[in-house]
N, C-alpha and C positions, 0 to 999 in steps of 0.2 A: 504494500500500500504506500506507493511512494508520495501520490498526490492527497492532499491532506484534505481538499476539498471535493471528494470522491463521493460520486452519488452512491445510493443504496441499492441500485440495478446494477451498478459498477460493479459492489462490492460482493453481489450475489454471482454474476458470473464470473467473476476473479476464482472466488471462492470454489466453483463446480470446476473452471477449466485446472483448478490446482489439483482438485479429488479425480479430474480425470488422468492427470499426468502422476499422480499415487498408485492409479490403479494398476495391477497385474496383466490385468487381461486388456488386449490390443485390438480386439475383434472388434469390429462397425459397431454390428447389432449387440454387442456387449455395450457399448457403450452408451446405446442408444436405448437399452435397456435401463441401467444406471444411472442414465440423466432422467429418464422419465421416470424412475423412483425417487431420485432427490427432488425435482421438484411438486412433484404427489407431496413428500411428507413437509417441505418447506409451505406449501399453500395448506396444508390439513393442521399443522399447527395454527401462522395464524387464525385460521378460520377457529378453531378451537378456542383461541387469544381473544378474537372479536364478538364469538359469540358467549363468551365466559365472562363478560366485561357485563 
């Protein structure tokens, strides 16, 4: 996070392209997999957060 004034859609796909460059597995559809788990459980919390409010 070099830039200090970094939006929060920045910081989310920083975030995913880091967890993909972690991961083991290289395959497309791995990956394509993995992204559409992270952000399932990144939009299932807020919604959790919003409607817990």
């Amino acid at each position: 996070m070099s830039n200090e004034k970094q939006t929060l859609i920045e910081s989310l796909l920083e975030a995913e392209s880091q967890f993909h460059e972690l991961m083991p597995i290289k395959d497309t559809y791995s990956k394509l997999f993995f992204r559409s788990l992270f952000w399932f459980a990144l939009f299932s919390v807020l919604y959790v957060v919003l409607t817990g409010l």
